[in-house]
C-alpha positions in Angstrom: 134.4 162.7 162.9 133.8 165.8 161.4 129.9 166.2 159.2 130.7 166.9 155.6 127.9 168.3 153.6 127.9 167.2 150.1 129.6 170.9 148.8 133.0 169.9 151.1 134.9 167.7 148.6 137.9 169.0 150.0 139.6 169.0 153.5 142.7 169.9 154.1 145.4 168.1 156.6 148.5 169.7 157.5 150.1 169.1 154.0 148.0 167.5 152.6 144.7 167.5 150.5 142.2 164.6 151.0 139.5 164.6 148.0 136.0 163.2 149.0 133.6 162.2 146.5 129.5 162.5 147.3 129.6 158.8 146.8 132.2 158.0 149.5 130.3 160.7 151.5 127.5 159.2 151.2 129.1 155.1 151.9 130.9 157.0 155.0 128.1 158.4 156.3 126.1 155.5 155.7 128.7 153.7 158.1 127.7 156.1 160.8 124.5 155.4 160.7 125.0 151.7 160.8 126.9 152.4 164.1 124.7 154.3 165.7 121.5 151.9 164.6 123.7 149.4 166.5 124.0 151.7 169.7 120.7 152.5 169.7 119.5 148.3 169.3 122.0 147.7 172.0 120.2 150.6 173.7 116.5 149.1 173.5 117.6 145.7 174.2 118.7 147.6 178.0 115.7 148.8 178.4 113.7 145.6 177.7 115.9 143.8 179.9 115.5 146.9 182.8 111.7 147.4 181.8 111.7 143.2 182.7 113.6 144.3 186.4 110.4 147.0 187.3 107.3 144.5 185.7 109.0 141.4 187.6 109.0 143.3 190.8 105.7 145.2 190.3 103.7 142.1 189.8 105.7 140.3 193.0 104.6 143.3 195.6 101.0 142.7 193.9 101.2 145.2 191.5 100.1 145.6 187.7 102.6 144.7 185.1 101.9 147.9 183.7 101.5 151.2 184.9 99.3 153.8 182.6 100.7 156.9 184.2 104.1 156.1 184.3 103.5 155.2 181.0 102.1 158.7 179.8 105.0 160.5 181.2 107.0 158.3 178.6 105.0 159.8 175.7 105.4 163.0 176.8 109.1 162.8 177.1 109.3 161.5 173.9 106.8 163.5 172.2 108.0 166.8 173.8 112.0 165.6 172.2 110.8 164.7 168.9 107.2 166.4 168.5 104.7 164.1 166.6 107.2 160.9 165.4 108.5 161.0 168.6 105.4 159.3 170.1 104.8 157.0 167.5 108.7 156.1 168.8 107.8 155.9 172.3 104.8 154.1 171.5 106.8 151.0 170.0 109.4 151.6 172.6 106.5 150.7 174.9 105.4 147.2 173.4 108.8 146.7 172.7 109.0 146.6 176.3 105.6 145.5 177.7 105.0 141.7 178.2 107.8 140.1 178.5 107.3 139.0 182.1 
């Protein structure tokens, strides 16, 4: 689906000429988003559940549940993508996923 700004009220099909208000815009777009909050839950529930896989086995070869460095590189991933929010992202990503074994 092509992104509309709010100055393209009009798109053209073919023959035809398919008027879009800001307000159904704005309702579409707000479906999107919906969507893709659902992809990204779906997303974070994988992770926890994968996060589970590498704690469960850590701690059954003697290991700590968590592992600080591994942990950094995370942050920096994160923080290098998205600058500043992006570790504040990572950082509930990582209690998200801490703890659950």
């Amino acid at each position: 689906m092509p992104l509309l700004s709010t100055t393209d009220t009009h798109r053209s099909t073919d023959m035809t000429t398919i008027t879009t208000t800001p307000e159904q815009l704005i309702a579409d777009s707000r479906t999107r988003i919906d969507a893709i909050d659902d992809r990204i839950i779906g997303l974070i529930q994988e992770r926890m559940a994968v996060s589970t896989v590498i704690q469960e086995a850590r701690i059954g070869s003697g290991g700590r549940r968590v592992h600080l460095s591994r942990e950094m590189e995370v942050l920096s991933h994160w923080s290098d993508a998205l600058g500043k929010p992006g570790t504040a992202l990572a950082m509930t990503l990582l209690e998200l996923c801490r703890g659950r074994v």
